[in-house]
C-alpha positions in Angstrom: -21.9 -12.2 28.9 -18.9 -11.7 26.1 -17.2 -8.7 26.2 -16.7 -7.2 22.5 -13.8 -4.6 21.6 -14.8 -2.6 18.9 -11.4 -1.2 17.1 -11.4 0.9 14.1 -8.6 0.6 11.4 -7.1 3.2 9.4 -6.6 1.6 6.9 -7.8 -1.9 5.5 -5.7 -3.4 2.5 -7.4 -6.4 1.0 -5.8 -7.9 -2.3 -8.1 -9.9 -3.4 -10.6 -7.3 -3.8 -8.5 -4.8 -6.0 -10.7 -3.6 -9.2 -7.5 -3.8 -11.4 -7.0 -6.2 -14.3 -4.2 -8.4 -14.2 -0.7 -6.8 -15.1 -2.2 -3.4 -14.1 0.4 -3.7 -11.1 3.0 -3.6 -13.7 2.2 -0.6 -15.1 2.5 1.2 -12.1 5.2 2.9 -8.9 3.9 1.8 -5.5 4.6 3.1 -2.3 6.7 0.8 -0.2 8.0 1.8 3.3 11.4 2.6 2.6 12.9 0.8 4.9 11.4 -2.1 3.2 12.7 -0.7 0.0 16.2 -0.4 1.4 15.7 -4.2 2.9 14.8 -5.9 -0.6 17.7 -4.1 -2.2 20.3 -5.6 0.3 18.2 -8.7 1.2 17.1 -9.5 -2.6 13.6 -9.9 -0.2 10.0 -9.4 -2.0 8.3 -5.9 -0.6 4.3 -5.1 -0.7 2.9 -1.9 -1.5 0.2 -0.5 0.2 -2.4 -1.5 -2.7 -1.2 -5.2 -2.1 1.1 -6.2 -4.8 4.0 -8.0 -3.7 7.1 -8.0 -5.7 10.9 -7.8 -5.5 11.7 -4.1 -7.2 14.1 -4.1 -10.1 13.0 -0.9 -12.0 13.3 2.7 -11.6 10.1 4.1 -10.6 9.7 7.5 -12.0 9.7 6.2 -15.3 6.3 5.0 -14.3 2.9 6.8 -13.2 2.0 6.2 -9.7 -0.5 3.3 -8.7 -3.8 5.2 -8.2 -4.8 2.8 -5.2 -1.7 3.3 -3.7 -1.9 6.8 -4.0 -5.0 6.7 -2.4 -4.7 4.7 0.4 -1.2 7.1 1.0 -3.3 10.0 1.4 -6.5 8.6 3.5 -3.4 8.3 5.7 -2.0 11.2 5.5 -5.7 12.8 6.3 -5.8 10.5 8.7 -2.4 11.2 10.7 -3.2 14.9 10.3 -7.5 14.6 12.2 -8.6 15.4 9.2 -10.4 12.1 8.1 -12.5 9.5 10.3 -11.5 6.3 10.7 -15.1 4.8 9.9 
């Protein structure tokens, strides 16, 4: 008899499903883990944002609205980090 571990993610990022037209990315500030951040500005190394785009920063980011899935996903974890949302 197989033994199944059920584990619940957070949070579950999947690219290739993002609603947004292509070049939407552009228009947009992600959230990046700044030590990432910090890494691609030494390293010259690409980063990914929590929505999934992956890209090597080279603009400043508050001339630019922030990404609304990022935004998103950012605060399902903050909720989540807080018990305040379910990890369904």
């Amino acid at each position: 008899m197989e033994q199944q571990t059920q584990q619940k993610p957070s949070i579950v990022i999947d690219p290739q499903l993002a609603p947004l037209e292509p070049g939407d990315h552009e228009r947009y500030s992600h959230y990046v883990r700044k030590d990432k951040v910090v890494e691609s500005a030494v390293m010259g190394t690409p980063v990914v944002a929590l929505c999934g785009k992956v890209w090597i920063p080279n603009r400043d980011p508050e001339k630019f609205p922030v990404c609304p899935e990022c935004k998103e996903i950012y605060e399902q974890m903050q909720k989540n980090e807080a018990g305040d949302g379910s990890a369904e």
